[in-house]
C-alpha positions as CSV (number, residue, x, y, z in Angstrom):
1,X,98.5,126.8,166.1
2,X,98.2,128.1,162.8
3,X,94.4,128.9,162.0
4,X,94.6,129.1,158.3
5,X,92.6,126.5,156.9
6,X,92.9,124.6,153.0
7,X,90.6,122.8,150.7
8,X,92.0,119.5,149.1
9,X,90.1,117.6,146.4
10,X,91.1,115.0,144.1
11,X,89.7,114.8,140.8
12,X,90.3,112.4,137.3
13,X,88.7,112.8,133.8
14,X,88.2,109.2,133.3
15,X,86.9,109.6,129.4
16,X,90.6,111.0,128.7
17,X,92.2,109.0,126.3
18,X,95.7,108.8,127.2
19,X,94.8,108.2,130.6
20,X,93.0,105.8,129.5
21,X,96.0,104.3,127.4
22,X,97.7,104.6,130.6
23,X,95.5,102.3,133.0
24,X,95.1,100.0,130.0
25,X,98.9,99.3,130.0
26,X,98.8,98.1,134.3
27,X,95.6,95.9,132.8
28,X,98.0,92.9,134.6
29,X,98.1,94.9,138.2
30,X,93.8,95.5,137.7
31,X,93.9,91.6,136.8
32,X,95.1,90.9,140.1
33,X,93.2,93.4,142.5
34,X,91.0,91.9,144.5
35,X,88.5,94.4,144.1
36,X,86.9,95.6,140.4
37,X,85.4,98.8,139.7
38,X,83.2,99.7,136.3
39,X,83.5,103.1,134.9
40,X,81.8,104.7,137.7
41,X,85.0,105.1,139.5
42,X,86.8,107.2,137.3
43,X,84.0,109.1,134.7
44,X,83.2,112.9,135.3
45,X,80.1,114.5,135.5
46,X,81.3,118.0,134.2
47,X,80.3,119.9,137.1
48,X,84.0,120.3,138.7
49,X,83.5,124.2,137.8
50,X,80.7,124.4,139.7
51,X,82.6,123.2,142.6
52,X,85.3,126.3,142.7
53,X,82.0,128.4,141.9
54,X,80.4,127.0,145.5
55,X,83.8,127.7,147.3
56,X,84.1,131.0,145.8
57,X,80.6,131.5,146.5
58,X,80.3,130.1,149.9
59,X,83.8,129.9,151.4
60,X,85.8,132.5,150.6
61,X,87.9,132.5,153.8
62,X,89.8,129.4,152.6
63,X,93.3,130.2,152.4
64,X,94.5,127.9,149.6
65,X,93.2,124.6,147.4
66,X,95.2,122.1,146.4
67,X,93.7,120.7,143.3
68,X,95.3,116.8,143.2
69,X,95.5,115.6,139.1
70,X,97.5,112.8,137.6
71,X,98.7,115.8,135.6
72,X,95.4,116.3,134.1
73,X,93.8,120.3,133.8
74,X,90.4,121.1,132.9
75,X,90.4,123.4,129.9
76,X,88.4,126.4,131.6
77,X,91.0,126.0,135.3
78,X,93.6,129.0,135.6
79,X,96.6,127.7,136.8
80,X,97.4,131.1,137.6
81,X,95.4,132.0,140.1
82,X,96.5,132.6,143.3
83,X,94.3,130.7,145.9
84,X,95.2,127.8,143.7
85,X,97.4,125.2,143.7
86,X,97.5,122.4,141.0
87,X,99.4,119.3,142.3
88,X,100.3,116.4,140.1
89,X,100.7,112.8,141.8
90,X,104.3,112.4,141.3
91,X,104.4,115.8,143.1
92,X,104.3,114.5,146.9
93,X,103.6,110.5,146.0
94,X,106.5,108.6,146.4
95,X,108.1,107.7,142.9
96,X,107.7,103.9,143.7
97,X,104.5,104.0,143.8
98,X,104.0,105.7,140.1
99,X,101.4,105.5,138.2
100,X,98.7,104.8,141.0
101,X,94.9,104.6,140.1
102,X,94.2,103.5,143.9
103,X,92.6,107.0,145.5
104,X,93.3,105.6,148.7
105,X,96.9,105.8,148.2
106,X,96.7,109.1,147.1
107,X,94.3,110.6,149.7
108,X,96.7,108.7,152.1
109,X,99.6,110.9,151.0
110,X,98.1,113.7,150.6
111,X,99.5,115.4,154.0
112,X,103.1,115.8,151.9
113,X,101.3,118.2,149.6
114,X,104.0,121.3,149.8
115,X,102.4,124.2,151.6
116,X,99.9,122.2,152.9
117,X,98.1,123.8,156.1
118,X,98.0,122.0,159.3
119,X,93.9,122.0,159.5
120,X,92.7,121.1,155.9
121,X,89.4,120.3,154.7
122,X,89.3,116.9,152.0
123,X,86.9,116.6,149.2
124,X,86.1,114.1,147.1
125,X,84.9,115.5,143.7
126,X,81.2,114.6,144.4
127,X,81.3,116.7,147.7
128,X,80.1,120.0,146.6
129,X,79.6,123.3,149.6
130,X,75.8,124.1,149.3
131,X,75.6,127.1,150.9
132,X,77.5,129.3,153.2
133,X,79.6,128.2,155.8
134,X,82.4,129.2,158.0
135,X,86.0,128.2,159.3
136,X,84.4,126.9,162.4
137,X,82.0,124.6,160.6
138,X,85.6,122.4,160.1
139,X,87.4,123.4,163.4
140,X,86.7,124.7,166.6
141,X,89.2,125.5,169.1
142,X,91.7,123.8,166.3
143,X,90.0,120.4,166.9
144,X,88.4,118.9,163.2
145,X,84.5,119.1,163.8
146,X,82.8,115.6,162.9
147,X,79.7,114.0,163.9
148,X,80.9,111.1,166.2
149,X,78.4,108.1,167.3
150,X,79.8,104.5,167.7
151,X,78.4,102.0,164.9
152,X,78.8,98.7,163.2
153,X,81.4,98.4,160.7
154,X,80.3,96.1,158.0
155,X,82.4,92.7,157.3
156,X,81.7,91.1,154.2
157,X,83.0,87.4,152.6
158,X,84.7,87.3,149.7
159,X,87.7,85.1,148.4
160,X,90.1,86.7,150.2
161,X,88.9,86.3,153.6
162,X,86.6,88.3,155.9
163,X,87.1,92.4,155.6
164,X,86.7,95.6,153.9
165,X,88.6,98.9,153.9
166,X,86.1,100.1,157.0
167,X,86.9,97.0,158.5
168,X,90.4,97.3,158.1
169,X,90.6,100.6,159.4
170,X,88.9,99.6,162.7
171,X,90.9,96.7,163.5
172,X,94.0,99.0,163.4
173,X,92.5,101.7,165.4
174,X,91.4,98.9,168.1
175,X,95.1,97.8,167.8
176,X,96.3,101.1,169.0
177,X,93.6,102.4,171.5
178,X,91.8,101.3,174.7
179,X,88.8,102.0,173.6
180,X,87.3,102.2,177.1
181,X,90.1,104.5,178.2
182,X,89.9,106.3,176.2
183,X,86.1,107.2,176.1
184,X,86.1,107.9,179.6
185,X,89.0,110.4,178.7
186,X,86.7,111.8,176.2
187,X,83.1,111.1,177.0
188,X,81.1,114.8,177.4
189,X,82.4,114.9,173.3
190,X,80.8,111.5,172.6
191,X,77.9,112.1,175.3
192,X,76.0,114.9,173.2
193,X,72.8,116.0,171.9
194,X,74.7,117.9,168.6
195,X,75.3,114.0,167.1
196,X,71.7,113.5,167.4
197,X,69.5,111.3,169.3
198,X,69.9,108.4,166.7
199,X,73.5,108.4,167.0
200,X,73.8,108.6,170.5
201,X,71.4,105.8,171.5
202,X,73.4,103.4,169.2
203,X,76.5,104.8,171.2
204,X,74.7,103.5,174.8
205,X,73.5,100.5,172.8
206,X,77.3,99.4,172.1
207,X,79.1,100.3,174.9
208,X,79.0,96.7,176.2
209,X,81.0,95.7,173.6
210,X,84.1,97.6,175.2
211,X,86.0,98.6,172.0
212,X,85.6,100.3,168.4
213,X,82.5,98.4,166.6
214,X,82.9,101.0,164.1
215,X,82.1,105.1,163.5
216,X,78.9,106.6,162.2
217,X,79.9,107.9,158.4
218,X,78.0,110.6,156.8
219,X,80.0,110.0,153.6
220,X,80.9,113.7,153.5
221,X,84.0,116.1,153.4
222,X,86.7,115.4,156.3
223,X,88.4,117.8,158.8
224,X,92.3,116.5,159.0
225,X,94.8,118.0,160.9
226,X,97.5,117.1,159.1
227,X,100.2,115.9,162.5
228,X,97.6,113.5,162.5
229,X,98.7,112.1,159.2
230,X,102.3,112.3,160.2
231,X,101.5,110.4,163.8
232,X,99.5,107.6,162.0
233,X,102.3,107.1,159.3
234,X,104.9,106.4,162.4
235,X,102.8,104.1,164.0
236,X,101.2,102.5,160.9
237,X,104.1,102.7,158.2
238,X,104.0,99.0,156.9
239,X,100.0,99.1,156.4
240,X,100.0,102.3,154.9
241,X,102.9,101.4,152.7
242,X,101.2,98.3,151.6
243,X,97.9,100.2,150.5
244,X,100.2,102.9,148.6
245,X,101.7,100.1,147.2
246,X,98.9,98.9,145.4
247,X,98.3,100.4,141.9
248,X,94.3,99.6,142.3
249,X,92.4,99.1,145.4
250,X,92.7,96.4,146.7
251,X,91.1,94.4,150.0
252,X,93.4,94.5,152.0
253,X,93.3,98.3,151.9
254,X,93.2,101.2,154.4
255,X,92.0,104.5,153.7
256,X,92.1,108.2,154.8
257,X,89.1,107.3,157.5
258,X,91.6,105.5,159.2
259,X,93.0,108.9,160.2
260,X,89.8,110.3,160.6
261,X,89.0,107.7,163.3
262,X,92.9,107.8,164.5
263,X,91.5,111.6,165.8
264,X,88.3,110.7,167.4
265,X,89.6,108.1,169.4
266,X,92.9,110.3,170.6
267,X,89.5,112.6,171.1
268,X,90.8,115.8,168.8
269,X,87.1,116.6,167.8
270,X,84.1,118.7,168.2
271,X,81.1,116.8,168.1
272,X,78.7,118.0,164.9
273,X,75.4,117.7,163.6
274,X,74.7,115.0,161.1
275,X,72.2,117.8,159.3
276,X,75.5,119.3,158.0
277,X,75.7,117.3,155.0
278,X,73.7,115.1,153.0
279,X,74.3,112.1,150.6
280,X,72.5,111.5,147.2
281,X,73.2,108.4,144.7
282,X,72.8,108.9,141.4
283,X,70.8,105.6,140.5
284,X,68.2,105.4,137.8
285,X,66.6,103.2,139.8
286,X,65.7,106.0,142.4
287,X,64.6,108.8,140.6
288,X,63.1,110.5,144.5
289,X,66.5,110.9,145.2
290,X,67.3,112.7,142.4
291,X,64.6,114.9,142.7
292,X,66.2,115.7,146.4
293,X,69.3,116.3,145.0
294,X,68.1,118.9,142.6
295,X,65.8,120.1,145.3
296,X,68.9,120.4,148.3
297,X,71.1,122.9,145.8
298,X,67.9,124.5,144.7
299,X,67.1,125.3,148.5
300,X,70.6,124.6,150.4
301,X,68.9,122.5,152.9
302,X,72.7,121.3,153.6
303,X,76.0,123.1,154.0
304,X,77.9,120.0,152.1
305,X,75.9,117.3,149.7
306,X,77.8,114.3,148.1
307,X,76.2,113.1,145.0
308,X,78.0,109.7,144.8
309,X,77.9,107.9,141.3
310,X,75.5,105.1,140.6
311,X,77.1,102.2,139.8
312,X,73.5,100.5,137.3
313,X,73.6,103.7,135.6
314,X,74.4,102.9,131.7
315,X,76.0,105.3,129.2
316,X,72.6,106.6,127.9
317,X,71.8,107.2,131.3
318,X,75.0,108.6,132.4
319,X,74.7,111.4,130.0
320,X,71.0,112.4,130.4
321,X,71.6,113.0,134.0
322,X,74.7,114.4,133.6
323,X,73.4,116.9,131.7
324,X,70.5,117.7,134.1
325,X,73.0,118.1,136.9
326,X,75.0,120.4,134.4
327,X,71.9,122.7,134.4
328,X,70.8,122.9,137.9
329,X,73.9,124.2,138.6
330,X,74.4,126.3,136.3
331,X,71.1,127.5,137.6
332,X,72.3,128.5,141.3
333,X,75.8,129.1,140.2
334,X,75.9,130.9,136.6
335,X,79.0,133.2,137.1
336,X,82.3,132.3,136.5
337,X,84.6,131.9,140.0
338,X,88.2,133.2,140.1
339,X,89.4,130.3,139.1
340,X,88.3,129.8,135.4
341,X,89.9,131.7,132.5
């Protein structure tokens, strides 16, 4: 197999006004989703640069990235460069399913990207490298590294019925796997010490229950081989269709963890420590964890930190803190990265 490995991260400039012109004009298809998002969802922090700065910094083995854009380019990104590779939707989406604002229908046809690797690393754009790391923090012996530990997938009520997008992805992973076969197929990876001691006593805790409960989630950057893609979109084509289908997220959604969890239970992983990566929410309400953030890529405590959006933060808010974030990092990361004009 093919060592190479690839970055993928998907990114949208939510303050853009023709984009926002755009999404305004499907207001009838957000009407009708069953699930509604503020601005939070889509607003950018501008610290994207600082991202290509960390892989630069901290990665540079990484053969390609795949930068994924409705067709919009930061001003300072050089197209030119030659690790990079700017990808617009309607480059590997189906046409059909044009203009999408659902991220789970693009992350779920991502694997079409042309000159995509077959071992690719996906990023949301609040999933930054922290420090430096190598190709066998993603793979090892060509098997996508992920901390593994059985857990409880939350359900949740609303008016469409019992179920979220985690829920949804178990039930169709329990609909294709034994889980009890396969874990005795595959149980030195799920019986060890590198998940933790945490995450292993709630594996032993829900054994009894004799199939997927659900998959500890560190909310980080995934390892994805992309067959795996392929073998889940023969098997699952109608579900997945149905969640590309839908222009905004909807509940009765899948999402790329689906493939994620499609691995570990065919058992093409290496068990990982969850003290690879850390997740921070920008709330106002918790200013601690803002301090940590700052903190973690002051110090690089982790290899990979999410700082996931805070959905009470206001406008005011917003751009105080995006500001102090645009400073921290320019702090640790002041030079410009091959990829910026």
């Amino acid at each position: 197999m093919n060592n190479e490995i690839d970055f993928v991260i998907t990114w949208v400039d939510g303050f853009d006004p023709e984009w926002q012109k755009l999404k305004a004009s499907y207001i009838e298809d957000e009407r009708r989703s069953s699930i509604k998002f503020g601005e939070e969802r889509f607003r950018d922090w501008g610290i994207l640069r600082y991202w290509f700065r960390a892989v630069e910094k901290y990665a540079s083995w990484v053969r390609k990235i795949h930068f994924i854009t409705c067709g919009q380019v930061p001003s300072w990104l050089d197209l030119d460069c030659k690790k990079l590779n700017f990808v617009k939707h309607e480059d590997f989406m189906p046409e059909k399913w044009l203009p999408t604002f659902n991220s789970r229908a693009i992350e779920l046809n991502m694997f079409r990207i042309k000159d995509l690797s077959e071992q690719f690393v996906y990023f949301n754009d609040d999933m930054f490298l922290n420090a430096p790391v190598s190709p066998e923090d993603f793979f090892v012996n060509n098997l996508p590294c992920e901390c593994t530990a059985l857990n409880i997938a939350p359900v949740k009520m609303n008016r469409f019925g019992i179920g979220n997008v985690i829920f949804n992805d178990i039930h169709v992973i329990n609909q294709n796997f034994n889980f009890m076969r396969q874990f005795k197929s595959h149980w030195p990876k799920w019986i060890n010490l590198r998940c933790g001691i945490k995450n292993l006593m709630k594996t032993f805790l829900l054994l009894p229950f004799r199939c997927y409960t659900g998959f500890y989630e560190s909310h980080s950057v995934i390892s994805f081989l992309k067959s795996s893609f392929i073998e889940v979109w023969e098997k699952e084509a109608e579900q997945l269709e149905l969640t590309s289908s839908h222009r905004f997220r909807d509940r009765s959604d899948v999402n790329p963890w689906l493939v994620k969890y499609w691995q570990i239970a065919e058992g093409k992983f290496y068990q990982r420590s969850p003290n690879f990566s850390a997740s921070y929410y920008k709330k106002t309400k918790s200013p601690h964890c803002i301090t940590l953030a700052f903190d973690d890529i002051k110090l690089h405590r982790h290899k990979v930190i999410c700082i996931n959006d805070g959905e009470n933060l206001n406008h005011a808010d917003f751009e105080e803190l995006s500001r102090k974030f645009q400073q921290v990092y320019n702090e640790v990361l002041p030079e410009k990265s091959e990829f910026e004009i």
